[in-house]
C-alpha positions in Angstrom: 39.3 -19.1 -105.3 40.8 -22.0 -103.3 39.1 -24.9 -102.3 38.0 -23.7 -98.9 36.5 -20.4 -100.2 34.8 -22.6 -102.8 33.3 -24.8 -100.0 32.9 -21.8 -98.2 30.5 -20.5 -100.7 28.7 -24.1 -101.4 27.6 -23.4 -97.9 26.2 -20.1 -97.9 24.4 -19.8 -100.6 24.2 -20.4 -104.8 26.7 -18.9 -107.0 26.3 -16.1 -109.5 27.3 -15.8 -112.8 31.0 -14.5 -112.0 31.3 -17.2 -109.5 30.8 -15.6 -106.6 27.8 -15.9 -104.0 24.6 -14.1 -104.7 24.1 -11.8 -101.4 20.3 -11.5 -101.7 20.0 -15.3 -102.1 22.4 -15.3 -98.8 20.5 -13.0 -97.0 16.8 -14.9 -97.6 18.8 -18.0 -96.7 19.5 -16.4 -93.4 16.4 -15.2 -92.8 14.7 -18.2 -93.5 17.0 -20.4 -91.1 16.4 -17.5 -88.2 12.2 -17.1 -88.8 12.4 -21.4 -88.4 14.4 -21.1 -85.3 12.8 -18.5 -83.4 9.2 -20.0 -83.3 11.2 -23.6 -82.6 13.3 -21.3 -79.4 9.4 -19.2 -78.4 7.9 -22.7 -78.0 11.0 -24.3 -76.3 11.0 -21.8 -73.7 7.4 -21.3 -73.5 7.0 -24.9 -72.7 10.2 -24.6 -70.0 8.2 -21.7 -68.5 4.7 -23.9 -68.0 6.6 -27.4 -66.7 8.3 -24.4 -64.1 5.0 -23.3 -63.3 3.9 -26.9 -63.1 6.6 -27.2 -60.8 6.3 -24.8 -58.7 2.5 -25.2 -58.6 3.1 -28.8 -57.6 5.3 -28.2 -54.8 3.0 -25.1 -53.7 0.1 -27.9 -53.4 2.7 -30.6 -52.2 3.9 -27.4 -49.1 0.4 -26.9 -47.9 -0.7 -30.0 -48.1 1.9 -30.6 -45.4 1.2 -27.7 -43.6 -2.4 -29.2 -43.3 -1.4 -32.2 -42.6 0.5 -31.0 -39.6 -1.7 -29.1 -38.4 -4.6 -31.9 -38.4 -1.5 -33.8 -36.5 -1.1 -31.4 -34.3 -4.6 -31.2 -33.3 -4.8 -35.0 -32.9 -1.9 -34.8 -30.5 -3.7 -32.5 -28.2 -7.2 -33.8 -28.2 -5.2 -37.0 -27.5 -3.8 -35.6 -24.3 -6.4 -33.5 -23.4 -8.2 -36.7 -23.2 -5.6 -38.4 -21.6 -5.7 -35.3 -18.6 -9.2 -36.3 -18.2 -9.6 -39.6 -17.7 -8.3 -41.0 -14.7 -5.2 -42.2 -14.6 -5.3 -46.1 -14.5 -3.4 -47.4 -11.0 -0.8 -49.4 -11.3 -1.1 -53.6 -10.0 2.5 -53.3 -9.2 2.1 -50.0 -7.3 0.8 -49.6 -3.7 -2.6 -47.3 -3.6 -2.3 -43.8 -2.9 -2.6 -42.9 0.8 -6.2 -41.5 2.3 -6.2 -38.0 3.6 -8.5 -35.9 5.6 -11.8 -38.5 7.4 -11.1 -40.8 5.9 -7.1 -41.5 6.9 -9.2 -42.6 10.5 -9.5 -45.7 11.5 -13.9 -46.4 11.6 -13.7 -46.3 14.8 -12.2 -42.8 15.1 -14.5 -42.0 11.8 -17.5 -42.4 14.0 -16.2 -40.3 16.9 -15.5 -37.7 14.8 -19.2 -37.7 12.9 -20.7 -37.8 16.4 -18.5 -34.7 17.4 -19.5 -32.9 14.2 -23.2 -33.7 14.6 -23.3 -32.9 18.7 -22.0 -29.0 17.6 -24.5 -28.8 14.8 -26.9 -29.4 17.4 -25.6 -27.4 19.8 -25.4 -24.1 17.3 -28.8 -24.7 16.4 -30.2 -24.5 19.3 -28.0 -21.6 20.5 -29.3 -19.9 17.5 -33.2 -21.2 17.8 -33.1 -20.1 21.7 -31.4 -16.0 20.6 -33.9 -16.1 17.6 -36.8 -17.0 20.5 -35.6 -14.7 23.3 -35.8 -11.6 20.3 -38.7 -12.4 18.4 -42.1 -11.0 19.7 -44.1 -12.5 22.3 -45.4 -16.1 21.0 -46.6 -19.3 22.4 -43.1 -20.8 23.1 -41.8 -17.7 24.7 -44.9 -17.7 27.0 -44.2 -21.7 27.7 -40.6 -21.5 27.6 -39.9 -18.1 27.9 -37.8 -18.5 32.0 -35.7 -21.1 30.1 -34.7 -18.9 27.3 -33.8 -16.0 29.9 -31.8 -18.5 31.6 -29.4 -19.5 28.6 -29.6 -15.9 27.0 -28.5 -13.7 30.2 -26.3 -12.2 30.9 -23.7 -13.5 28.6 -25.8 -13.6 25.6 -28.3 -11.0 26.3 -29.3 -9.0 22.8 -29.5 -5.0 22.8 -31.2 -3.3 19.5 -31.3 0.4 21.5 -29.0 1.6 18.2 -32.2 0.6 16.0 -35.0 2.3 18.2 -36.9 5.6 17.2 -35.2 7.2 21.0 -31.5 5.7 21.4 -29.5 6.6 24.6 -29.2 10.1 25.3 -27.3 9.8 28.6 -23.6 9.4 29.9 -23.6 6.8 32.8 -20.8 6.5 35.0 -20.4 3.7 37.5 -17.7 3.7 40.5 -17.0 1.5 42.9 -15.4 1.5 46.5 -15.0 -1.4 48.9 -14.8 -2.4 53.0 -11.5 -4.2 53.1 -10.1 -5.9 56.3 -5.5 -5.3 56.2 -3.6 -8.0 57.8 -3.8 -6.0 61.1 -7.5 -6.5 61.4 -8.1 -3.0 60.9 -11.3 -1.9 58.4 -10.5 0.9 55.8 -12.7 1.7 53.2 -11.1 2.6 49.4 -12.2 5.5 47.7 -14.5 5.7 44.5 -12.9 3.7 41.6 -14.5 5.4 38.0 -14.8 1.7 36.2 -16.5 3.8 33.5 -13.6 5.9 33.0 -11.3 3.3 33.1 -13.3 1.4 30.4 -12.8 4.6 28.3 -9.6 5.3 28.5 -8.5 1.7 27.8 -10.9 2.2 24.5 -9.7 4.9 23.5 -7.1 5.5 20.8 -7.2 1.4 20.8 -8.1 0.2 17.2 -9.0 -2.7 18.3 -10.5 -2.5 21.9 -11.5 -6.0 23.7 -16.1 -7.0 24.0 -14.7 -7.0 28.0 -13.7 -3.0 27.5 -16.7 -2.0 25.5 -19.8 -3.6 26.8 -19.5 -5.7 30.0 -20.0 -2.9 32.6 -22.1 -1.4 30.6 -24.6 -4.3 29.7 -24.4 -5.6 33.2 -25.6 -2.1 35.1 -28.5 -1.6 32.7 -29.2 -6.0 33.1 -29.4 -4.6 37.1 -31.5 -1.7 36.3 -33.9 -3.4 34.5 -33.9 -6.4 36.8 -34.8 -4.2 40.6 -37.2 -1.8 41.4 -36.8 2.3 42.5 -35.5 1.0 45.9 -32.9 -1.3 44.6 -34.9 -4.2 45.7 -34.1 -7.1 43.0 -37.5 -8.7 41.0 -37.2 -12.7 40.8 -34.1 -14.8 40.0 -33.0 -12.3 37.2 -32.4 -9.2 39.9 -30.6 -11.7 42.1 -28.5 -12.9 39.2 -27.3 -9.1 38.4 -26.2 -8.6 41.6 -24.1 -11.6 41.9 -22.5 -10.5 38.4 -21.8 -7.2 39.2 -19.9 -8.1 42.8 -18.2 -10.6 40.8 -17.1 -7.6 38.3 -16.2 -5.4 41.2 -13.8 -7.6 42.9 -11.9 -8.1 39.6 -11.7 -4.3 38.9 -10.9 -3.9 42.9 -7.7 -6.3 42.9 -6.6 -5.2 39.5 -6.5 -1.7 40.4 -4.4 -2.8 43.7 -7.5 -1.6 46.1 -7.1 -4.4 48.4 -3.3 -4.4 49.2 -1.2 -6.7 50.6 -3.0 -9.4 52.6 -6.2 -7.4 52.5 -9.4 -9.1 52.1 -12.5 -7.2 50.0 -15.5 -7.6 53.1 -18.2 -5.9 51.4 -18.6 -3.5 48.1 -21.0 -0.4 47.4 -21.8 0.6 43.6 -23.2 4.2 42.6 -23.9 5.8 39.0 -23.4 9.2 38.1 -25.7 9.8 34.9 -25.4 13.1 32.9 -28.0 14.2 29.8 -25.9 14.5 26.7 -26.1 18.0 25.3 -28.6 18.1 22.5 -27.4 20.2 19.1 -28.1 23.6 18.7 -30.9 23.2 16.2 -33.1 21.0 17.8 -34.5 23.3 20.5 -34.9 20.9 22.9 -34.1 21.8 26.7 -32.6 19.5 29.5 -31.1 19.5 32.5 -27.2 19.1 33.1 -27.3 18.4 36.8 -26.2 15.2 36.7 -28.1 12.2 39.0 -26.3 10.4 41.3 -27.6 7.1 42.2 -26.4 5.1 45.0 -26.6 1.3 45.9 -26.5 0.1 49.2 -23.4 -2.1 50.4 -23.2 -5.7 49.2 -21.4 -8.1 51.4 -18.8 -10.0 49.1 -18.1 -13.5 51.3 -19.7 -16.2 48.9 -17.1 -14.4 46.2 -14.4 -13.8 47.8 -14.9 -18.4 49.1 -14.5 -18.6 45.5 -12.0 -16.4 44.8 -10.2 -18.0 47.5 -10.6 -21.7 46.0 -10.1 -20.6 42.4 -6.5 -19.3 43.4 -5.8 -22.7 45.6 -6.5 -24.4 42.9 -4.3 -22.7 40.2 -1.6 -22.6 42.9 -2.0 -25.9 42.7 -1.8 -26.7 39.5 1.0 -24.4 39.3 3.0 -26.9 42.0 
């Protein structure tokens, strides 16, 4: 064998009696070299795979610690501004103040007229409503005292009707016309023929979705305010009955000249009221019986000159005004 093989067998193992290499003496050799290398490789990668998990562990703490950290951030930053929102801002020295609104933009001067103003309606409401509340409630010892000033501020305007709420509401139709005496530019008398306000009321009402308080209830509340306020022969009883009848003359000239009853240069001399009144019909089921003849009431002629003076200077003076 040449040198190298000889080498060759130095290295892998002892050799036999013929010279060459014995194989079990190789083989253990082998062995050997591969059972000390293989616990030597198990604990070399075994200790790679705990510093990986170390590793890994490490940066799984180092991640949510930021993540915590950011979030406690995070929430510093907005309690920081929510705190900042609430407090009030601090004004500038270098900025001019910001400008008043509202009161308190006025001048004293003009604060104190405008208190006063506020405080003379609050007084004025009040009493509005105390004197309605009085002229309502049942009989006491201010209405007994006070009772013709209450009457005074409450009629007709403000006069309260609860006939919706009593045990017997209004089982009637009432009609009320009106004709007049009017003198032409000729100097002739004519009289008009019956103008139904009632029915003119009604049909101004009706279909309207939003019909006017004028429409609805002033010819009606101001025939039964007369009613109330005269006796069976139309006579009037006190300053209330003298009151209705100036308010309804008043009422019939305006119905007069807006219907075009007087004409052209025509003056209204004197007006005449009357009421037709029918029973409504009661249902079927009730039984009850009454009469549908209807009543005709009729009022004897009012002279119309104190008006018609101040019709006259109510026109000069929007003519005037007009000029």
């Amino acid at each position: 064998m040449d040198a190298y093989d000889k080498g060759s067998g130095a290295r892998q193992g002892q050799a036999g009696p013929d010279g060459e290499a014995d194989p079990a003496d190789t083989g253990g050799s082998a062995g050997a070299t591969d059972s000390a290398e293989r616990p030597a490789a198990e604990g070399t990668a075994g200790a790679a795979r705990a510093t990986g998990a170390a590793a890994a562990s490490g940066a799984a703490g180092r991640s949510e610690g930021a993540v915590v950290t950011a979030r406690e951030e995070a929430a510093s930053e907005e309690a920081a501004a929510e705190e900042a929102a609430a407090a009030p801002a601090a004004q500038d020295p270098g900025q001019p103040p910001a400008p008043r609104t509202g009161v308190a933009a006025l001048s004293p001067r003009y604060q104190v007229g405008a208190v006063v103003a506020l405080a003379v309606v609050a007084v004025a409401v009040c009493a509005h409503l105390g004197l309605v509340f009085l002229h309502v409630a049942p009989s006491n010892t201010l209405t007994k005292q006070h009772g013709s000033a209450v009457d005074e501020w409450v009629f007709p305007e403000f006069e309260q009707n609860w006939k919706l709420f009593a045990p017997n509401p209004l089982q009637q139709n009432v009609s009320v016309q009106v004709r007049a005496e009017v003198s032409t530019a000729g100097g002739e008398i004519r009289t008009t023929r019956w103008y139904d306000l009632s029915a003119e009321d009604g049909r101004a009402i009706d279909g309207n979705l939003l019909p006017s308080h004028t429409q609805q209830n002033e010819l009606r509340r101001a025939w039964d305010f007369f009613v109330a306020s005269h006796d069976s022969e139309d006579r009037p009883v006190g300053l209330r009955g003298t009151l209705a009848e100036t308010y309804l003359r008043r009422i019939a000239l305006l119905r007069l000249d807006r219907d075009g009853a007087v004409g052209s240069g025509g003056v209204v001399e004197r007006v005449q009221y009357r009421s037709r009144t029918t029973n409504v019909e009661p249902p079927p089921w009730s039984g009850e019986k009454v009469s549908g003849r209807p009543t005709v009431r009729e009022l004897p002629w009012w002279s119309v000159a104190a008006e018609n003076r101040g019709a006259k200077a109510g026109r000069a003076a929007r003519e005037g005004g007009a000029a």
